[in-house]
matplotlib code that plots the C-alpha trace (Angstrom):
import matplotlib.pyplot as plt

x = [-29.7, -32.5, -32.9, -29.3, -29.3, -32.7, -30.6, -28.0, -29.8, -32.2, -28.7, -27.6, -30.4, -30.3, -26.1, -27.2, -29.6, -27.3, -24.4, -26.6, -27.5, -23.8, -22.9, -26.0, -25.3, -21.4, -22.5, -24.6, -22.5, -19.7, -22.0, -23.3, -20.3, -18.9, -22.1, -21.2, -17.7, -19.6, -21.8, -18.5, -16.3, -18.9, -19.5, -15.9, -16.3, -19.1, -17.3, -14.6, -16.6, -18.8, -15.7, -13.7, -17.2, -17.0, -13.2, -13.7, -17.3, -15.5, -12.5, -14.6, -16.5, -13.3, -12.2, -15.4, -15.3, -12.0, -12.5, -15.6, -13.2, -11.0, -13.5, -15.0, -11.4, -10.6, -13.7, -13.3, -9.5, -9.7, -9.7, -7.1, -4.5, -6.2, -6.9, -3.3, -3.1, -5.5, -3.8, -1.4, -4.2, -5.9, -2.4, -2.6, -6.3, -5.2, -2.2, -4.5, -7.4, -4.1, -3.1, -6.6, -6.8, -3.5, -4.3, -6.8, -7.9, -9.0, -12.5, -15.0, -16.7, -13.1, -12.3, -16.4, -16.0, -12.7, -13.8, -17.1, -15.0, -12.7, -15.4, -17.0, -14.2, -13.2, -16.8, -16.4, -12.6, -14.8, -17.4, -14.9, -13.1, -10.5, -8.9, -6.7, -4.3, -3.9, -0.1, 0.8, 1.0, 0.6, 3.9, 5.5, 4.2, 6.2, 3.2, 1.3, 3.8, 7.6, 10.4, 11.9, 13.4, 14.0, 13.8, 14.9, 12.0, 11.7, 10.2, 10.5, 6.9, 7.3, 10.2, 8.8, 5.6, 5.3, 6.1, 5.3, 3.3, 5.3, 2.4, -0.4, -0.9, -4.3, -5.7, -8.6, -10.4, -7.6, -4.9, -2.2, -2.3, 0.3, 2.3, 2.3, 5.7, 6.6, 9.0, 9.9, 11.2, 13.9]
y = [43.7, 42.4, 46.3, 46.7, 43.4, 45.0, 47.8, 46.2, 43.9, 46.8, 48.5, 45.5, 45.6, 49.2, 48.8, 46.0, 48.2, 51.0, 48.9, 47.4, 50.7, 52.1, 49.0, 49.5, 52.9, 52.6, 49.6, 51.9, 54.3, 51.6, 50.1, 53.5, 54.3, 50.4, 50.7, 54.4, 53.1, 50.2, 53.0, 55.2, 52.3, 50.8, 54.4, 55.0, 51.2, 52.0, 55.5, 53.8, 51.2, 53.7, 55.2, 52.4, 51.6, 54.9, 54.9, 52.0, 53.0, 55.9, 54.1, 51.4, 54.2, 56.1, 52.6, 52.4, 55.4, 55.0, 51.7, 53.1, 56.2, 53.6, 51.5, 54.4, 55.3, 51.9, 52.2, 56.0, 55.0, 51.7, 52.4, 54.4, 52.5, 51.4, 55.2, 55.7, 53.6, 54.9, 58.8, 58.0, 57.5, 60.6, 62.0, 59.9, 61.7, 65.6, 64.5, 63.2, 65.9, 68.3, 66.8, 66.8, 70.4, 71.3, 69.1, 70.9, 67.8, 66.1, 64.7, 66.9, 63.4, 61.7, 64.8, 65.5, 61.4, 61.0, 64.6, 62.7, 59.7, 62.2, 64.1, 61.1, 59.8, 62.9, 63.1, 59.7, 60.7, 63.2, 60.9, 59.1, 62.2, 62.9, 66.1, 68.3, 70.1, 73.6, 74.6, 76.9, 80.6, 79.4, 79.5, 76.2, 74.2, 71.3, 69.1, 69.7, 70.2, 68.4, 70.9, 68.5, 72.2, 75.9, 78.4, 82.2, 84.6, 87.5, 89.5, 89.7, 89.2, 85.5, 84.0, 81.0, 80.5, 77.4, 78.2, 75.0, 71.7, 69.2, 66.5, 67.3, 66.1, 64.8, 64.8, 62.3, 63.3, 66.2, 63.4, 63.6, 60.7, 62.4, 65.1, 67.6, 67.8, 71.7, 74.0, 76.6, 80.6, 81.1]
z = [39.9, 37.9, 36.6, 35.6, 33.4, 31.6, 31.1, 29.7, 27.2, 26.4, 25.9, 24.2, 22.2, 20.9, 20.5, 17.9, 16.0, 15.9, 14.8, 11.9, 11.1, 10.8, 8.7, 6.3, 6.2, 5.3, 3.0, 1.3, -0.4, -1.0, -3.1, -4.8, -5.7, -7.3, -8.8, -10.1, -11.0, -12.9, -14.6, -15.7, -16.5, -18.7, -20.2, -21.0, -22.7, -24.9, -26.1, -27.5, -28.9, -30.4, -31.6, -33.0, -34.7, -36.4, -37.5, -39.2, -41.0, -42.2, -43.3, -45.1, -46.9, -48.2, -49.2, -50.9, -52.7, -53.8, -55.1, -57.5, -58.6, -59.9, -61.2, -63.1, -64.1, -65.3, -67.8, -68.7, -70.5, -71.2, -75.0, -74.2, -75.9, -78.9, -79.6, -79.1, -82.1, -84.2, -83.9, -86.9, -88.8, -87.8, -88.8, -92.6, -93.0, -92.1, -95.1, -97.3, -96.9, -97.2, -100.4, -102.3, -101.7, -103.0, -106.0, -108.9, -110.9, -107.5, -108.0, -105.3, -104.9, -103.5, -101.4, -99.9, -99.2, -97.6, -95.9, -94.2, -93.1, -91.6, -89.9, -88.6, -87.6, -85.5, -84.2, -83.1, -80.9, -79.4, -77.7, -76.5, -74.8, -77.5, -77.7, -80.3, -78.2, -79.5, -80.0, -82.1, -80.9, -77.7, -75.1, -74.8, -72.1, -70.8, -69.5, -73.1, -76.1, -76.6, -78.5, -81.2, -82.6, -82.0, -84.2, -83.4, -82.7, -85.2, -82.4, -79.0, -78.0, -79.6, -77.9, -75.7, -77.9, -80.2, -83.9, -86.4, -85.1, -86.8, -85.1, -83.3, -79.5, -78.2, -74.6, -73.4, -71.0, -69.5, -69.5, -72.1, -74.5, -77.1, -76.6, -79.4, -81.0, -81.8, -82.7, -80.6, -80.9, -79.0]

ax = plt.figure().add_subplot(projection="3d")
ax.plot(x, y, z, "-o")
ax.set_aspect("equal")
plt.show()
């Protein structure tokens, strides 16, 4: 009898130690594969991190850049309007210039003089981005030129173009300041 209870606590015994095994193996992998879960989950976690992170570098960048384009836009017309205001006098100048040379007893001194102001006073329209737009003999274009007449074309090759610039249109920098007002063939 004394043999069969060895037995059975060596039995005993070895049931423990094969038990523990099978729980420390099954353990095992459970906790491999939480731990992987952990690993993917916290993956996934830092990929949309990463992402949001880039989203919104790349929105605050465009916002960046569009804010400086409007800055430098702000500063490239803001004497817009007060050249606006100084194209009639452009306009009194061409008339003035116009009616010296039409005139025979015209001092040379008054017309070379009010010619310098005029050219320096041109030159200075062009530093700032100031354009003449050229109208006549070109076709009527609505974004450049405004139609105050129409006159009949005496050919055919002339109908659309511009006739007569009754008052010349300026651009600054490619933007339309004033429209040139023309007459038209038709």
């Amino acid at each position: 009898m004394k043999k069969k209870n060895k037995m059975n606590k060596e039995e005993v015994e070895s049931l423990d130690i094969e038990k523990e095994l099978i729980e420390d193996i099954e353990s095992q992998p459970v906790e491999e594969e939480t731990e992987i879960d952990k690993f993917e989950e916290m993956s996934r976690k830092l990929e949309e991190m990463n992402d949001k992170f880039l989203r919104l570098y790349s929105e605050f960048e465009n916002y960046r850049k569009r804010t400086a384009k409007e800055k430098m836009e702000m500063i490239k017309f803001a004497s817009e309007d007060a050249i606006k205001d100084l194209l009639p006098v452009v306009d009194d100048y061409e008339r003035a210039l116009e009616d010296l040379n039409n005139q025979e007893n015209a001092p040379e001194t008054v017309k070379e003089g009010i010619q310098l102001i005029y050219n320096k006073f041109i030159s200075f329209l062009t530093q700032k981005g100031v354009k003449e737009i050229v109208a006549k003999g070109e076709m009527f274009d609505e974004n450049l030129h405004e139609a105050i007449s129409q006159f009949p074309a005496q050919e055919e090759n002339q109908k659309g173009s511009v006739v007569d610039v009754v008052l010349k249109g300026y651009t600054m920098y490619d933007k339309v300041i004033r429209y040139s007002k023309v007459v038209v063939a038709i």
